[in-house]
C-alpha positions as CSV (number, residue, x, y, z in Angstrom):
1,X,70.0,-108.7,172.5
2,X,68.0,-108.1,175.7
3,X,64.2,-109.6,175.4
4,X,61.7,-108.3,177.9
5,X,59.4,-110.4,179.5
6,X,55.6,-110.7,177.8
7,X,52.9,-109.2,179.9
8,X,50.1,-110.7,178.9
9,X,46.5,-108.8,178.8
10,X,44.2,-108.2,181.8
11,X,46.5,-105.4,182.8
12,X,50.5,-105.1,184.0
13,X,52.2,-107.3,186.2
14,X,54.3,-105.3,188.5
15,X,56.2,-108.1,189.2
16,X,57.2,-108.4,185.5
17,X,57.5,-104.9,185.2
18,X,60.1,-105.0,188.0
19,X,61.8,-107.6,185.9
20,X,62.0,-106.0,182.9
21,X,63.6,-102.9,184.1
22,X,65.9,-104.9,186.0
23,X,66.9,-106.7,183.5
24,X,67.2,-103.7,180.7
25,X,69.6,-102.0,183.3
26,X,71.7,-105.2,183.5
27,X,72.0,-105.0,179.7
28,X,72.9,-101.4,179.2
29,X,75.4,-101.7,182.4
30,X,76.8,-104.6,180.6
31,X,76.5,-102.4,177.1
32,X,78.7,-99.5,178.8
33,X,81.4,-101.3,180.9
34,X,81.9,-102.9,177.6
35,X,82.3,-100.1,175.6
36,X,84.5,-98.5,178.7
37,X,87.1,-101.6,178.7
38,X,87.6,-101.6,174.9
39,X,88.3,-97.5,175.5
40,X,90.8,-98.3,177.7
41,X,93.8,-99.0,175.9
42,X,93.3,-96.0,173.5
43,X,92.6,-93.5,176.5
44,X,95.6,-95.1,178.3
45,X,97.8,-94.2,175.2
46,X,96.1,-90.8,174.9
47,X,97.2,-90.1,178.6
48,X,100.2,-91.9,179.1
49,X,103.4,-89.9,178.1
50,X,105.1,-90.6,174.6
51,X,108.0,-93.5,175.3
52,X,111.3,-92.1,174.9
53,X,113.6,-92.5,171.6
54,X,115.7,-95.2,171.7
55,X,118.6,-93.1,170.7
56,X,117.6,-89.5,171.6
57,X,120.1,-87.0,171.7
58,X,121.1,-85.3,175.2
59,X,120.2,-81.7,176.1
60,X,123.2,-79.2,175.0
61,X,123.8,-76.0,173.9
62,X,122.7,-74.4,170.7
63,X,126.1,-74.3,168.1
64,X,127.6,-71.8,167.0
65,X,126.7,-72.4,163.0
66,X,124.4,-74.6,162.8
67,X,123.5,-76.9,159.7
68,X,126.6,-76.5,157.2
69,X,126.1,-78.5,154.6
70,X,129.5,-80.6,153.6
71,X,128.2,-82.1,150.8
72,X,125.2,-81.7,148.8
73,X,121.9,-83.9,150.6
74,X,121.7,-86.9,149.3
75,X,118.8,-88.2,149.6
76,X,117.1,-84.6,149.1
77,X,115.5,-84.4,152.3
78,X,118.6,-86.4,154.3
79,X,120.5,-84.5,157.1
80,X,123.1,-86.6,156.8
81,X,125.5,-84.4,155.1
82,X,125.1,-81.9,157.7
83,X,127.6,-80.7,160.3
84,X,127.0,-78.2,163.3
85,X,130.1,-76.1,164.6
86,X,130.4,-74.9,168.2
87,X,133.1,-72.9,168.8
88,X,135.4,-71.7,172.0
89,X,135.2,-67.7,172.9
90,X,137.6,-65.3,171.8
91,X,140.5,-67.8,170.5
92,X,143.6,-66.5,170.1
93,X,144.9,-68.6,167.5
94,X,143.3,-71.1,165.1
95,X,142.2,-74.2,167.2
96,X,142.2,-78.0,167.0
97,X,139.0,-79.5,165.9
98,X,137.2,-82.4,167.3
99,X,134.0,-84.2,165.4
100,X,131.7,-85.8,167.4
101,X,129.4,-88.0,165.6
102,X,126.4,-90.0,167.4
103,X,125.3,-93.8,167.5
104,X,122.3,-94.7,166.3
105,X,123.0,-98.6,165.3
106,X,123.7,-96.6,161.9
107,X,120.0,-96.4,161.3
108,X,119.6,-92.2,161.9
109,X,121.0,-89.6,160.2
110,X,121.4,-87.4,162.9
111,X,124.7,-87.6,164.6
112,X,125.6,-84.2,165.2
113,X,122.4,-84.0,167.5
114,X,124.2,-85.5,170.1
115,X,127.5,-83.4,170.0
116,X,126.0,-81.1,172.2
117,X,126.8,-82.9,175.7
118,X,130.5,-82.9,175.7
119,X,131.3,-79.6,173.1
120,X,130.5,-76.9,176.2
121,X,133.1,-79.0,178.0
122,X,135.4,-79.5,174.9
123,X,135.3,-75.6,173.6
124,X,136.1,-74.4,177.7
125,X,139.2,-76.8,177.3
126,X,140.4,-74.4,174.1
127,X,139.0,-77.0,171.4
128,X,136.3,-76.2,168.3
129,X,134.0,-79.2,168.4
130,X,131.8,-80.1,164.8
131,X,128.9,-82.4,165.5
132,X,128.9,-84.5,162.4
133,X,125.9,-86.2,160.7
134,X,126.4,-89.1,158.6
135,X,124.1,-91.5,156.3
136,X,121.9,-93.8,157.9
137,X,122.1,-97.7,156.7
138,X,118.6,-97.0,155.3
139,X,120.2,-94.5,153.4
140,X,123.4,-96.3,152.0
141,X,125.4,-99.2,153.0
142,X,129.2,-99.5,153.8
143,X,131.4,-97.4,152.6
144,X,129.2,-95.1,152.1
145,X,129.2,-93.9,156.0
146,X,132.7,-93.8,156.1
147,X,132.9,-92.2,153.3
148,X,130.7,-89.0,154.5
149,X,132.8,-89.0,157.8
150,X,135.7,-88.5,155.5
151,X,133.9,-85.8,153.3
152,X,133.4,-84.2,156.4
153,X,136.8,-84.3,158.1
154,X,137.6,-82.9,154.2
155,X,135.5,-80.1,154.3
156,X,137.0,-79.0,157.7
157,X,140.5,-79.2,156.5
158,X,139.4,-76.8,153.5
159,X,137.0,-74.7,155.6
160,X,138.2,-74.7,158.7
161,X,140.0,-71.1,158.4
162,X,137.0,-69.4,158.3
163,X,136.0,-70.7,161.7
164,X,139.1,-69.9,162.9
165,X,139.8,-73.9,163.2
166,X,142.9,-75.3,162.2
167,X,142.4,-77.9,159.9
168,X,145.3,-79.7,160.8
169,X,144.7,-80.8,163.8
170,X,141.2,-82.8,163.3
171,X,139.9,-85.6,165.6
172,X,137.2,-87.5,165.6
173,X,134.7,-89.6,168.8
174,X,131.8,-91.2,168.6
175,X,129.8,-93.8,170.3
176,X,128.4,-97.2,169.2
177,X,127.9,-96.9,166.2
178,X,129.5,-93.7,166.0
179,X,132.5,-95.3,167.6
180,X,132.7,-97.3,164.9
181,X,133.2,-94.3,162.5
182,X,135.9,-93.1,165.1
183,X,138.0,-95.4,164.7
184,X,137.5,-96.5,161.0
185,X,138.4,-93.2,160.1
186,X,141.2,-93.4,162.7
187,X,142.9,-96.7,160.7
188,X,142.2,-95.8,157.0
189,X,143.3,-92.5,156.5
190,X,145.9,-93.7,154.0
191,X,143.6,-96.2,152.2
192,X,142.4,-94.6,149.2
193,X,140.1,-97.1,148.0
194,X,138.0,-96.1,150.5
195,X,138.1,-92.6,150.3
196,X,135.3,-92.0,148.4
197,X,134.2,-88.9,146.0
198,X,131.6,-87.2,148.0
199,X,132.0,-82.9,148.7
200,X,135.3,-81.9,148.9
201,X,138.0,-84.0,147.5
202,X,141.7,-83.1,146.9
203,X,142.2,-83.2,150.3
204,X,143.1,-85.6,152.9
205,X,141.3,-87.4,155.2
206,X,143.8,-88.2,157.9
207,X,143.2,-87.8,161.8
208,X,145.4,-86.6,164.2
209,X,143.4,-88.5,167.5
210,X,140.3,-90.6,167.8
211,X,138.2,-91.5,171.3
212,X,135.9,-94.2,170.7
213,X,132.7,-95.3,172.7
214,X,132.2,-98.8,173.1
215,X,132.3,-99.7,169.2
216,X,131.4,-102.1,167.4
217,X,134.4,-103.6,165.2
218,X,134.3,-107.6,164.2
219,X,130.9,-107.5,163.1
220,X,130.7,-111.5,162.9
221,X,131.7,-112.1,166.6
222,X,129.1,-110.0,167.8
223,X,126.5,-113.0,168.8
224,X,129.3,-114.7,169.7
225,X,130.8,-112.8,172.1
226,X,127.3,-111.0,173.5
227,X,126.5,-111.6,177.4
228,X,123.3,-113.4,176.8
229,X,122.0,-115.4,173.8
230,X,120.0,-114.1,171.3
231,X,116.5,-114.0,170.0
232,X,116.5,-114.6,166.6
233,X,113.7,-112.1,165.0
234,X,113.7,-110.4,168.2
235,X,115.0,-107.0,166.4
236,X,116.6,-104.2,167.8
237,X,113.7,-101.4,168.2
238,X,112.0,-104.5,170.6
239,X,114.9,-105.0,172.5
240,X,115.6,-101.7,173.0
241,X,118.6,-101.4,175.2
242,X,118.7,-104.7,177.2
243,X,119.9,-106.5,174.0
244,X,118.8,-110.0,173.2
245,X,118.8,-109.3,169.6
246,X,120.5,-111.3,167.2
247,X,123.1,-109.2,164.9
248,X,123.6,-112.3,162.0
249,X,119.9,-111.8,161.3
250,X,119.2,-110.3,157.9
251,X,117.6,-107.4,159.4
252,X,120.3,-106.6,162.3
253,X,122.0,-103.2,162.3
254,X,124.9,-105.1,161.3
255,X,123.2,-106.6,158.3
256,X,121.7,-103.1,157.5
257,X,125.0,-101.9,157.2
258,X,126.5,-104.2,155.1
259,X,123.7,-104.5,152.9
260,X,123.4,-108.4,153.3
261,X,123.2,-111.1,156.4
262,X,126.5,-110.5,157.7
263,X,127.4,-114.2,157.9
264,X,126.4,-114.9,154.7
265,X,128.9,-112.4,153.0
266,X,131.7,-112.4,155.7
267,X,134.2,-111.2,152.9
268,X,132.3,-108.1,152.4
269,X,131.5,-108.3,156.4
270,X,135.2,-108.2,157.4
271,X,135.9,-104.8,155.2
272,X,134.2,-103.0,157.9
273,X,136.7,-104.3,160.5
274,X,139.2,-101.4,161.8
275,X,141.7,-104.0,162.6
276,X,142.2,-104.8,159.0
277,X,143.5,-101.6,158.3
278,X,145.9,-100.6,161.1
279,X,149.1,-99.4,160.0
280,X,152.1,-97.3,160.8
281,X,150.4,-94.1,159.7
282,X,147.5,-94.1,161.9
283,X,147.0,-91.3,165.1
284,X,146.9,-92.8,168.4
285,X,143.3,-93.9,169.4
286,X,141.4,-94.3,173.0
287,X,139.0,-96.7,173.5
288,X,136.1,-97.0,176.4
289,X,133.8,-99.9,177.0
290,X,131.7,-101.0,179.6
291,X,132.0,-105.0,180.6
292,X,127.6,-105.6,181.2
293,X,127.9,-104.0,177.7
294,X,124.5,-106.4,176.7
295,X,124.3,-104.7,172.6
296,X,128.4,-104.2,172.0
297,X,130.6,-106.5,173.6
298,X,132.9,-105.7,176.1
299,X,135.5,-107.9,173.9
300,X,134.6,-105.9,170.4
301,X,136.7,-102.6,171.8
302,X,139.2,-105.0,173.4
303,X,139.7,-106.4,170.1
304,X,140.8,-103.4,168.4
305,X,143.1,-102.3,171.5
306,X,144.6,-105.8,171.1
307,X,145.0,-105.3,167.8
308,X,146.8,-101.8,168.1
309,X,148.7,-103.4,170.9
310,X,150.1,-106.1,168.6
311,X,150.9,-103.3,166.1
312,X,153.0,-101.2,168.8
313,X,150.5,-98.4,168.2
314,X,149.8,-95.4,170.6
315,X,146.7,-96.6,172.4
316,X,144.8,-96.0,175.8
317,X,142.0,-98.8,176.6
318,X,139.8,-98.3,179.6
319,X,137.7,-100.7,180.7
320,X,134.7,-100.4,182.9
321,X,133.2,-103.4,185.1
322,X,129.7,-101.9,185.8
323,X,129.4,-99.8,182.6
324,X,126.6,-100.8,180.1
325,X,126.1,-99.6,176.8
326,X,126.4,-96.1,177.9
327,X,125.4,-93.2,177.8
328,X,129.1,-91.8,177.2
329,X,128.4,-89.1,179.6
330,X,128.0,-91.5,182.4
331,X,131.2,-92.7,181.3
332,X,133.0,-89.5,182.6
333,X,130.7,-88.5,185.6
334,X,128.7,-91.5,187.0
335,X,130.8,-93.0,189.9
336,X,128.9,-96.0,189.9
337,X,129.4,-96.6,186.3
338,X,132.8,-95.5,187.1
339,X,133.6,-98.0,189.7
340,X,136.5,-100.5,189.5
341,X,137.7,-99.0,186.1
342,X,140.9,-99.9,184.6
343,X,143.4,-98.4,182.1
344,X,146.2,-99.6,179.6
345,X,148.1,-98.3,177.1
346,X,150.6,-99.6,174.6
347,X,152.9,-96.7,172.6
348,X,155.2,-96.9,169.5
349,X,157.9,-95.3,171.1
350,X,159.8,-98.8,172.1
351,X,156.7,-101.0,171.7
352,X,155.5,-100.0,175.5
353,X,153.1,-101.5,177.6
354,X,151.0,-100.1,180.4
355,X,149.6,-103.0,182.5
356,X,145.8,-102.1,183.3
357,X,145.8,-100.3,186.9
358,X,143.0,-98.9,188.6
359,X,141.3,-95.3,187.3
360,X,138.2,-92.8,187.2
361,X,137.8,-91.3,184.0
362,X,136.8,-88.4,183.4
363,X,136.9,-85.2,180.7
364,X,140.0,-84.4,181.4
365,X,141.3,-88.1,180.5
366,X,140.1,-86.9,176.9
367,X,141.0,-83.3,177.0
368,X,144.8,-84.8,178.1
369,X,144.8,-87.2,176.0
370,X,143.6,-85.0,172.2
371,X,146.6,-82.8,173.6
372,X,148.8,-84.9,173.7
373,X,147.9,-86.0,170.2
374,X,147.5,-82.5,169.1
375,X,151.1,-82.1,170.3
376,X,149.4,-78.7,172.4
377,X,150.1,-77.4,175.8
378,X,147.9,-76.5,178.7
C-alpha cells in the first residue's frame, strides 16, 4: 500500500507535498490499469460475438409438419425420436421418400435440423424429404441409433399415406455421422437382430437407395488411416474441425458410441461396421468423400465402396481431392471443392466395373441416381 512521505512540524514542505501527490497518483493509476487489464478478458467475451456450433445446422426452409413424434421420447425431454416432413406441391400421386439425418459425431440429437439445405431442392425434383432425428451417444450406445433410424423408416412405411408419401420407396442420406446411419441402414435391412423394438414394429425396415456423406465405417482404422497423428486427450470439441483428435481414446465419438474404448472391445467395435453386413438384399448405395478429409478418412468411405465392389453390388463412389470434411452442400456446388473429382461404380448386373473418370457432382447426380433406385422417370 502507498505510504506518504512524513512532513514533519514547523509547517508543510511543498517539496514533499509535491511528492506525495505524485506519488498517490502513481498508485491509483497503477490501482486502475490494474483493475482495467483483469476486465479485459470478461469485456472482450461480453463484446466479442458467440463462436459458432461445431455442428450447427444450415439455414432452410420451415417443413411442412414439423416435429412428428415416431416413437415416444426417450429420454423425456430427448428430440431424438422426432422427424420433420417437407413435402413437394400439389403431387399427383404418392411420392418416394428420402430421410436425411445430420452428423453430429453421434453426440446431438438433432438430425433433422439439418435436412433443411437439400429438401427445397429434393421436393422441386418430385421427392417428399423427412429430416430424421436420432439418439445421441450420450443418450444410448450402439444399436440403439440404428435402431431409431429403423423405427423411423418404420413409421414412414405405416404413415406415409397420410402425407401422401409412398412408403415403399424410402431412402435414406446422411453425413458423418449421419452417413454412417445411411449406410448401416442401407446393409442391414434383413438382419433382424438388429432391428430393434422401438415405435412401430411389424413392419420392415428395408431401403430402396442410400447417399452417404463421408462416413465413418471401420471404427478401429480411424487413427490409423487419419491424415495427421493424433493427440491423445486432445478431444473433439478442442479440435474442432481441423482434426488431431484421437478416436481409440475412451472419450472419442467412436468410444461414445460403442460405449467402451473402441480398441479395447474390437468385437463389439466391429458390429458397427457396414461392411459386415452387405448382402444380396441390400439397395444400391452412393458414397462421397473428400481426400484432406482430416476427422473421416478418405479410405473409411473407400472401404465400404471396396467392399460393395467385391460383393458385385450397385454402387457409385465419388471421390473428391480438395474436399474436407464437408459441408455436404459444398459437395454439390463449391467448384473448388469440386475440383479434380472422380467417379466409379460397380453394378450386379454382370459384376460391372466403372473405372474412376473425371466428374462435377452435383444435385442432380443424387436426384438421377434415387431415380434410378426408385425405378421412377423424369
Amino acid at each position: 500500500m502507498f505510504k506518504p512521505d512524513i512532513v514533519q512540524s514547523g509547517g508543510a514542505d511543498p517539496r514533499a507535498a509535491a511528492r506525495i501527490n505524485k506519488k498517490g497518483q502513481s498508485y491509483m493509476w497503477r490501482q486502475l490499469m490494474g483493475a482495467l487489464l483483469a476486465l479485459l478478458p470478461a469485456l472482450a467475451a461480453a463484446q466479442a460475438p458467440a463462436p459458432p456450433p461445431l455442428f450447427g445446422p444450415p439455414p432452410g426452409p420451415p417443413p411442412t409438419h414439423a416435429n412428428i413424434a415416431y416413437a415416444p421420447a426417450e429420454p423425456a425431454d430427448g428430440k431424438g425420436h422426432l422427424l420433420d416432413l417437407y413435402l413437394p406441391s400439389q403431387p399427383k400421386r404418392p411420392v418416394p421418400i428420402v430421410i436425411w439425418t445430420g452428423g453430429s459425431a453421434w453426440m446431438m440429437d438433432n438430425g433433422k435440423d439439418f435436412a433443411g439445405w437439400i429438401a427445397p431442392q429434393l421436393t422441386k425434383a418430385g421427392f417428399a424429404v423427412a429430416g430424421v432425428s436420432i439418439r445421441s451417444s450420450f443418450q444410448t450406445v450402439f444399436p440403439g441409433q440404428l435402431h431409431d433410424i429403423k423405427a423411423a423408416i418404420r413409421w414412414l412405411r405405416a404413415n406415409g399415406a397420410k402425407y401422401g408419401v409412398d412408403g415403399s420407396r424410402i431412402a435414406v442420406m446422411g453425413d458423418s455421422s449421419g452417413g454412417w446411419t445411411a449406410a448401416m441402414a442401407a446393409v442391414t435391412g434383413d438382419v433382424p437382430d438388429l432391428e430393434g423394438t422401438i415405435g412401430t414394429t411389424g413392419v420392415s425396415s428395408a431401403i430402396q437407395a442410400a447417399v452417404a456423406f463421408y462416413p465413418p465405417t471401420r471404427l478401429t482404422k480411424m487413427d490409423a488411416w487419419a491424415t495427421k497423428p493424433c493427440t491423445p486427450g486432445l478431444g473433439v470439441m478442442r479440435a474442432g474441425m481441423g482434426g488431431g483428435f484421437c478416436h481409440d481414446d475412451a472419450d472419442s465419438p467412436e468410444s461414445r458410441l460403442i460405449g467402451c474404448a473402441i480398441q479395447s472391445c474390437k468385437d463389439k467395435t466391429l458390429l458397427a461396421d457396414p461392411t459386415r453386413y452387405i448382402s444380396a438384399n441390400d439397395p444400391p448405395i452412393m458414397i462421397l468423400h473428400g481426400e484432406s478429409d482430416p476427422l473421416v478418412p478418405h479410405a473409411q468411405g473407400e472401404l465400404l465402396y471396396q467392399a460393395l465392389n467385391k460383393a458385385c453390388h450397385d454402387a457409385v463412389f465419388i471421390s473428391l481431392p480438395k474436399a474436407g470434411h464437408g459441408p455436404a452442400p459444398a459437395f454439390l456446388t463449391d467448384d473448388t471443392v469440386r475440383a479434380g473429382a472422380t467417379i466409379r461404380s460397380t453394378a450386379n448386373a454382370g459384376c460391372a466395373v466403372k473405372m474412376p473418370d473425371l466428374y462435377t457432382p452435383s444435385i442432380d447426380s443424387i436426384i438421377d441416381f434415387l431415380r434410378t433406385a426408385f425405378g421412377s422417370q423424369k
